[in-house]
C-alpha positions in Angstrom: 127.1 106.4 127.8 124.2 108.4 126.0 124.6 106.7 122.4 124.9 103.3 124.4 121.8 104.4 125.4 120.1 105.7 122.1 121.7 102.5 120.3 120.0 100.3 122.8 116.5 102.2 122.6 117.1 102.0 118.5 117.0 98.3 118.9 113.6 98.2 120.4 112.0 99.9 117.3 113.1 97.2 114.9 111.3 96.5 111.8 112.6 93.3 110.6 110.3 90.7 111.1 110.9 87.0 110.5 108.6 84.9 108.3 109.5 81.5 108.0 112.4 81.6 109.1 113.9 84.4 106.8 114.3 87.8 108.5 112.9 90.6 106.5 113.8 93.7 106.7 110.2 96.2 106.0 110.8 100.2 105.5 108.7 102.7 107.7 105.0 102.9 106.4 103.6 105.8 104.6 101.7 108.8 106.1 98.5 107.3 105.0 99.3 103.8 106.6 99.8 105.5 109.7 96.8 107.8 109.3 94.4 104.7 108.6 96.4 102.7 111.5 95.8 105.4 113.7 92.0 105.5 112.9 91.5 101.8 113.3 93.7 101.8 116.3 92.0 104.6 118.3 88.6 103.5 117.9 89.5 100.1 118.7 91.4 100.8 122.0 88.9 103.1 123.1 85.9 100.7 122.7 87.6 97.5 124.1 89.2 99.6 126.8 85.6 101.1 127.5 84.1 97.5 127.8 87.3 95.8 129.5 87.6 93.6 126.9 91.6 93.4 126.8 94.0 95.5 125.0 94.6 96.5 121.7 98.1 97.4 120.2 100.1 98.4 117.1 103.2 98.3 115.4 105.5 97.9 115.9 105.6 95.4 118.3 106.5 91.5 118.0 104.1 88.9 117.7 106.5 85.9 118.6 104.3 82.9 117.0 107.3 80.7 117.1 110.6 81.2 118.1 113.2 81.9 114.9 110.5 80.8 112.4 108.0 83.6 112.6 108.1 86.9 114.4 105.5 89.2 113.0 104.3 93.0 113.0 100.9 93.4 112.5 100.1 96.7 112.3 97.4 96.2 114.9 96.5 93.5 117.5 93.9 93.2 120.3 94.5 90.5 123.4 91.4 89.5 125.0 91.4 90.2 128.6 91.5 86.4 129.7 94.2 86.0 127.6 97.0 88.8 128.2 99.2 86.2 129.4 101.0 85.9 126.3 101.9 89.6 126.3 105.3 89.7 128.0 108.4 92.1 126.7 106.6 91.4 123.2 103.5 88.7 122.5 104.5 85.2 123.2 101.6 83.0 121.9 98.9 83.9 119.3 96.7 87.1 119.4 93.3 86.7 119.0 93.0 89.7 116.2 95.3 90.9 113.9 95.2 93.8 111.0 98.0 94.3 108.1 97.5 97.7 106.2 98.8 96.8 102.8 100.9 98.7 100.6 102.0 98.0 97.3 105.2 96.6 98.4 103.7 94.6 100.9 100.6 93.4 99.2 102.0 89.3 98.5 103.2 89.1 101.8 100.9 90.4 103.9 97.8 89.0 101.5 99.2 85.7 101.4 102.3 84.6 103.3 101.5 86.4 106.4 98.3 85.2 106.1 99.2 81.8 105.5 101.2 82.1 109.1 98.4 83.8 110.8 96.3 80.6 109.4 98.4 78.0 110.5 98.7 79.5 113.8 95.0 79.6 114.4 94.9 83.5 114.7 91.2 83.7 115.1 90.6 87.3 112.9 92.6 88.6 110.5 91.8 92.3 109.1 93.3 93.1 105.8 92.6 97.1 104.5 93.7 98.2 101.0 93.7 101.7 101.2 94.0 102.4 97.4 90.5 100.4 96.6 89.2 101.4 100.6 88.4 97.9 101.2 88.1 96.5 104.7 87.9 92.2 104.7 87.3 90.7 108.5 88.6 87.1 107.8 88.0 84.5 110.7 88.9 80.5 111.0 86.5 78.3 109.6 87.5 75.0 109.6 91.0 75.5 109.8 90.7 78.3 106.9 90.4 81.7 106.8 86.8 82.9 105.5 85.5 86.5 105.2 83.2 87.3 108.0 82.4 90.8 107.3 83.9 93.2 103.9 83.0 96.6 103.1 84.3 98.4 99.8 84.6 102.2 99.9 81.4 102.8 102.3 79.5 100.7 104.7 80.5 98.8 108.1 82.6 96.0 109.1 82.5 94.0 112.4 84.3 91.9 114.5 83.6 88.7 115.4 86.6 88.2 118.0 85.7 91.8 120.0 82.3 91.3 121.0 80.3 94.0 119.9 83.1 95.8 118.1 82.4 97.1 114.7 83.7 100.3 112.4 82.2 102.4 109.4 85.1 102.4 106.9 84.6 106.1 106.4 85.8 106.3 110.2 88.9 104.4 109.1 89.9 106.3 105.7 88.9 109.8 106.7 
């Protein structure tokens, strides 16, 4: 009965993802992925929780942008608050932020498969960070394409075009 249990619990912390239409299969981030994550995260949460903007979330957790041809883990999502109908057992529909914390293993898919997907879904923001170089890019839909709305390189601040109000010194992110 308890394994049943632990084996059923197991499930829910999955890290396979599936990007079109292939399941992948990623390997538990870093300490320093979950260190920047946890940065971005908390700061995040606590301003759009402190404004009632919606929610913010992170990893894992399924973004479900179409059944069996793309299930994605971004590392961190926010739901505006007129829009959290699309978060169900996992998010059903398409987030209006996202963030991937690249690694070296991760940096062709997340850089430019995932964000292919997060393109043609219309995913209105889409943070990339590259912790090695400290680079923060805020991309947002332009014409159908992502475009870099705000970028800051080892100092300086980054904002949000998607949380109202929202932005983030990098050194708050990397320290």
């Amino acid at each position: 009965m308890f394994m049943n249990a632990i084996i059923e619990i197991e499930k829910d912390f999955d890290l396979t993802e599936i990007i079109n239409g292939e399941e992948v299969m990623s390997p538990s981030p870093f300490g320093k992925h979950q260190e920047i994550s946890g940065n971005l995260y908390a700061n995040m949460r606590n301003y759009v929780k402190a404004k009632d903007l919606g929610h913010a979330y992170y990893s894992p957790l399924d973004v479900i942008l179409e059944e069996g041809v793309n299930r994605l883990q971004p590392d961190i999502l926010f739901i505006r608050k007129d829009r959290m109908g699309i978060f169900q057992d996992w998010v059903r529909g398409v987030p209006d932020m996202v963030c991937e914390i690249i690694s070296t293993g991760t940096y062709q898919r997340d850089t430019a498969t995932k964000k292919e997907i997060y393109e043609k879904y219309g995913v209105p923001e889409y943070w990339i960070i590259i912790p090695e170089l400290k680079i923060v890019e805020v991309l947002t839909i332009v014409n159908d394409k992502y475009k870099t709305y705000s970028i800051a390189e080892g100092s300086g601040v980054v904002i949000s075009k998607v949380i109202d109000g929202f932005q983030i010194d990098v050194n708050d992110i990397f320290e």
